[in-house]
C-alpha positions in Angstrom: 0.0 0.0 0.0 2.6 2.5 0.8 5.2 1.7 -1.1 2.6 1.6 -5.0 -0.4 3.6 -3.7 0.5 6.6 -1.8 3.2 7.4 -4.1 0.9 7.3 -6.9 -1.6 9.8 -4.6 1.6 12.1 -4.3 2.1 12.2 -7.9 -1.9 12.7 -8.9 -1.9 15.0 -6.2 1.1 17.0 -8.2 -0.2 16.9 -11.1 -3.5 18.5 -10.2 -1.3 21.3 -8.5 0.0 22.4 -12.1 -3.2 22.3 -13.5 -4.6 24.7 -10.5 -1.7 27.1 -10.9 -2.0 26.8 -15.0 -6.4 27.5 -14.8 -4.8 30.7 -12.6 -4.0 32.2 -16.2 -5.9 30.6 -18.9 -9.4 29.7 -19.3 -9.3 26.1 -21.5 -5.7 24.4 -22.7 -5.6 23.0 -25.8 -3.6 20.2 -27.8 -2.8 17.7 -29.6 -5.5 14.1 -28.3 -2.4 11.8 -29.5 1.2 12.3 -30.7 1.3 10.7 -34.2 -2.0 10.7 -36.6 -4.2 7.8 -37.3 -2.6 4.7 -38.2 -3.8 1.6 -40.6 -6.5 -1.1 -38.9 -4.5 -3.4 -37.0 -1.2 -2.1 -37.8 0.2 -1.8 -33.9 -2.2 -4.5 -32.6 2.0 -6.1 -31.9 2.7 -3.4 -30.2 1.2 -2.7 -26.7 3.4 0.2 -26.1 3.0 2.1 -28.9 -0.6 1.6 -28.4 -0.3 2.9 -24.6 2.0 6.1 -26.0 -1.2 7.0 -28.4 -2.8 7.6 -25.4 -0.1 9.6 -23.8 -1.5 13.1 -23.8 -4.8 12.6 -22.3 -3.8 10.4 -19.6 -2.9 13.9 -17.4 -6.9 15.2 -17.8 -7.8 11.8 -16.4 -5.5 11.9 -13.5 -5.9 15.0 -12.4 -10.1 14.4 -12.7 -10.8 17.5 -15.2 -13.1 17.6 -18.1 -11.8 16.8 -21.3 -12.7 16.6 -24.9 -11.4 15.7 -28.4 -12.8 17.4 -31.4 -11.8 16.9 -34.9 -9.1 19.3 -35.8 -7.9 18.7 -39.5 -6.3 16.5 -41.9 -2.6 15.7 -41.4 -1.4 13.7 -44.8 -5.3 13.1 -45.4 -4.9 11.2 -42.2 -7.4 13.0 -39.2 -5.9 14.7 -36.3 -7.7 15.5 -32.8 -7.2 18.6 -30.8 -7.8 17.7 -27.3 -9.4 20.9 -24.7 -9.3 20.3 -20.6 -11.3 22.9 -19.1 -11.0 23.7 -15.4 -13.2 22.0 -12.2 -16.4 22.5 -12.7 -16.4 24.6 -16.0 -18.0 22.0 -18.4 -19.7 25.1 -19.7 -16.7 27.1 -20.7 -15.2 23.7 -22.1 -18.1 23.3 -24.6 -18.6 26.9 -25.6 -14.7 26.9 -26.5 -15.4 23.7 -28.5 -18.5 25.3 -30.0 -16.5 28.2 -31.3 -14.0 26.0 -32.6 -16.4 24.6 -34.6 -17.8 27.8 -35.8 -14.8 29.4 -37.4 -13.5 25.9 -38.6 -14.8 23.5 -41.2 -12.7 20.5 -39.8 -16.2 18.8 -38.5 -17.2 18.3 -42.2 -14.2 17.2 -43.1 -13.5 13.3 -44.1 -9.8 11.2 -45.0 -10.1 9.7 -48.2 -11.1 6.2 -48.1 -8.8 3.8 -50.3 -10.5 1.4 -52.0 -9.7 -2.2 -51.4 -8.0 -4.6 -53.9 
C-alpha cells in the first residue's frame, strides 16, 4: 500500500497542483489528443506500447479528474488529427462553448480522410 499507492496519490496529487496554478491564467488548454495521426487497422495490434504512447497526452486530464474533450481538428497527410481541450473544475460550460467556437470558425467537423479502396 505505501510503497505503489500513496506514491501514486503524491504524484496525482502533483499533477492537479500544475493544473490549478496553469487555470490561474488561462481559461481552456488545448492540444494535440495523441502524438502521431491515425494509423492503418491493426497495424500496432504487436505493439502494446505504442498503443499505450497514443494515449499519452490525455492520460494527465484523467488523473488529475478534469473535463476533457477531443474534437476533430484537421487533416494531417489526409490522415485525421484531434485537438484535445481540458477545461477547469467544474467549468464544463466554458469547455463546450470553447469547442462550439471552434467549430464555428473551422470546417474541420465536415471534413472526411479519403477512403482507399480495397483490392
Amino acid at each position: 500500500y505505501d510503497a505503489y499507492y500513496r506514491k501514486a496519490q503524491q504524484i496525482r496529487r502533483l499533477i492537479k497542483n500544475d493544473f490549478v496554478k496553469a487555470f490561474n491564467s488561462v481559461d481552456v488548454i488545448m492540444g494535440p489528443t495523441v502524438p502521431n495521426t491515425a494509423f492503418a487497422l491493426g497495424e500496432k495490434s504487436n505493439d502494446p506500447v505504442a498503443m499505450y504512447l497514443e494515449d499519452i497526452y490525455t492520460i494527465s486530464t484523467n488523473l488529475a479528474g478534469l473535463p476533457g474533450m477531443s474534437i476533430p481538428a484537421g487533416l494531417v497527410d489526409g490522415k485525421p488529427a484531434g485537438l484535445q481541450l481540458t477545461g477547469n473544475y467544474f467549468a464544463e460550460a466554458k469547455l463546450l462553448n470553447a469547442a462550439h467556437q471552434f467549430q464555428q470558425a473551422t470546417d474541420w467537423h465536415q471534413q472526411m480522410p479519403a477512403i482507399k479502396a480495397e483490392g
